[in-house]
C-alpha positions as CSV (number, residue, x, y, z in Angstrom):
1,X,0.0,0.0,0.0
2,X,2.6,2.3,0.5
3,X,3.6,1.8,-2.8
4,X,1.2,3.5,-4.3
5,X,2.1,7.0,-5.4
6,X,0.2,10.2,-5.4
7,X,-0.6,10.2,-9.1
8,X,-2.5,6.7,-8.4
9,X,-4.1,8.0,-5.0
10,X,-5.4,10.8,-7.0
11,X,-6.6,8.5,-9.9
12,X,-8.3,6.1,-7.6
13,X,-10.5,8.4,-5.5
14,X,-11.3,10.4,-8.3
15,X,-12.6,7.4,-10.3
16,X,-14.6,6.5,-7.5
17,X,-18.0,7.7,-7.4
18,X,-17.9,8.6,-3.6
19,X,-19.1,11.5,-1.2
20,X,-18.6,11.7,2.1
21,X,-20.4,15.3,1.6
22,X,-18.2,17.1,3.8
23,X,-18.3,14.8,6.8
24,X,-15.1,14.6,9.4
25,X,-13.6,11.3,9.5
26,X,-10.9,11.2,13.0
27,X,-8.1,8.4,12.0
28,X,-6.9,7.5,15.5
29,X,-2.9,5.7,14.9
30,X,-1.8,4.6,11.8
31,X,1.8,4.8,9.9
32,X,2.1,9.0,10.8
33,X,4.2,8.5,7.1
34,X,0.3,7.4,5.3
35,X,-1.5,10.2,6.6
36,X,-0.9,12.8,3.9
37,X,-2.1,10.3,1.1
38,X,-5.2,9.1,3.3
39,X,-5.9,13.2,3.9
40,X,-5.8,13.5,0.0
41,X,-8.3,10.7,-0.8
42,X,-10.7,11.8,1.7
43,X,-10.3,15.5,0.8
44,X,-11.0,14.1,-2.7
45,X,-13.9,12.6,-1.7
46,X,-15.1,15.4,-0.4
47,X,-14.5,14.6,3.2
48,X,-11.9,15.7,6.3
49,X,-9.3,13.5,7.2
50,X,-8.0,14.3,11.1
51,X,-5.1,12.5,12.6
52,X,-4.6,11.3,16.5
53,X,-1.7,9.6,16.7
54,X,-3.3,7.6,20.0
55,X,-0.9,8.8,21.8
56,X,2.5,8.4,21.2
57,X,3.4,12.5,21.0
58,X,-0.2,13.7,21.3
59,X,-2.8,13.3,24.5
60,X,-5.8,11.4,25.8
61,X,-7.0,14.8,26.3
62,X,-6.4,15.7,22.7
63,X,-8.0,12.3,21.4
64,X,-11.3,13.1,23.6
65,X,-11.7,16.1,21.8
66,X,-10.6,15.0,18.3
67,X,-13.6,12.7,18.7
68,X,-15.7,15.0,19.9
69,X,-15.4,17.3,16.5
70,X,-15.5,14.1,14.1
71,X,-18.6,12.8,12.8
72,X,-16.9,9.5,12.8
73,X,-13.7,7.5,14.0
74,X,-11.7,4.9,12.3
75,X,-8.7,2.7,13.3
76,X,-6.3,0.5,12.1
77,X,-6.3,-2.6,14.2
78,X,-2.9,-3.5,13.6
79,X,-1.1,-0.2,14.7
80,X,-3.0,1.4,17.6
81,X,-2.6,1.6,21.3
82,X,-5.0,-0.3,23.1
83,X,-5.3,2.3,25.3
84,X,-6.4,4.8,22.4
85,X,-9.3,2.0,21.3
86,X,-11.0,1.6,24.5
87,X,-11.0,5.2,24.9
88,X,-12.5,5.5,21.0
89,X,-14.8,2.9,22.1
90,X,-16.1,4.2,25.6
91,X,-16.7,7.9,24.2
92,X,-18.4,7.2,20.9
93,X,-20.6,4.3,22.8
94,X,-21.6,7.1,25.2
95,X,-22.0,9.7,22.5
96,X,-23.4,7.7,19.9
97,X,-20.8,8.2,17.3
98,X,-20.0,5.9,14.9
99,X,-16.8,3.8,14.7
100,X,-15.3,1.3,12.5
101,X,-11.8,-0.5,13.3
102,X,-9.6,-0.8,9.6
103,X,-8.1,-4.3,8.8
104,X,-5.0,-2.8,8.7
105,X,-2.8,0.9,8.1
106,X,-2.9,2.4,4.5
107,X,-5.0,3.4,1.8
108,X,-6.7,-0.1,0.6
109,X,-7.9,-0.8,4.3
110,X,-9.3,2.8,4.5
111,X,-11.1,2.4,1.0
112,X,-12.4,-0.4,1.6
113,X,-13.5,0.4,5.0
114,X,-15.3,3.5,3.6
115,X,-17.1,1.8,0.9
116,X,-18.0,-1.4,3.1
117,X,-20.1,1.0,5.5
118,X,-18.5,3.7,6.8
119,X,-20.3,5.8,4.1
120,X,-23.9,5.2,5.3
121,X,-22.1,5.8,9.4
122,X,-20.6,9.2,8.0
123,X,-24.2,10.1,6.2
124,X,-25.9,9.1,9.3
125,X,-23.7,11.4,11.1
126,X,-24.2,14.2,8.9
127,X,-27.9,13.9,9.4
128,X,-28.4,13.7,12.9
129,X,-26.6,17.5,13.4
């Protein structure tokens, strides 16, 4: 996944018929070296893409109120604290927010986890402002 370069991150989202019609998606952990290209397929489908890095340099504080501005919250499973998960977890039970965990970091797990569902979560979301 890494391999894929810009010009084919461009090509791919923009052949995809897919709007996230402005809707904040918080990517809690992750490869910090993906998130540029994972910021420029959600921008391109007309989405946000925020970053926590579940907290390795940034807070628990910061992470509660990352979530609280995102409409939803996804997570790799392979590369995130556990720590950062249950906290994902507890708050957006509690709040009602929508969360999905990601097979794994990079661009496929993320596309595919926005086209197996996360759409119709970040619509939902959308709506219920």
């Amino acid at each position: 996944e890494d391999a894929l370069s810009d010009t084919r991150i461009l090509s791919i989202s923009k052949n995809s018929q897919f709007d996230l019609s402005g809707n904040r998606i918080l990517y809690v952990g992750g490869r910090q070296r993906l998130i540029g290209r994972l910021q420029t397929l959600v921008r391109n489908w007309n989405g946000i893409l925020d970053h926590h890095d579940g907290g390795i340099d940034q807070s628990m504080r910061e992470l509660n109120q990352a979530i609280s501005k995102a409409d939803v919250v996804v997570f790799p499973i392979d590369c995130v604290s556990h720590n950062a998960v249950n906290r994902v977890k507890q708050i957006c039970n509690h709040t009602m927010k929508p969360f999905a965990p990601l097979r794994s970091t990079g661009l496929g797990s993320l596309i595919l986890g926005l086209q197996n569902g996360l759409k119709h979560f970040a619509l939902s979301a959308h709506q219920n402002r």
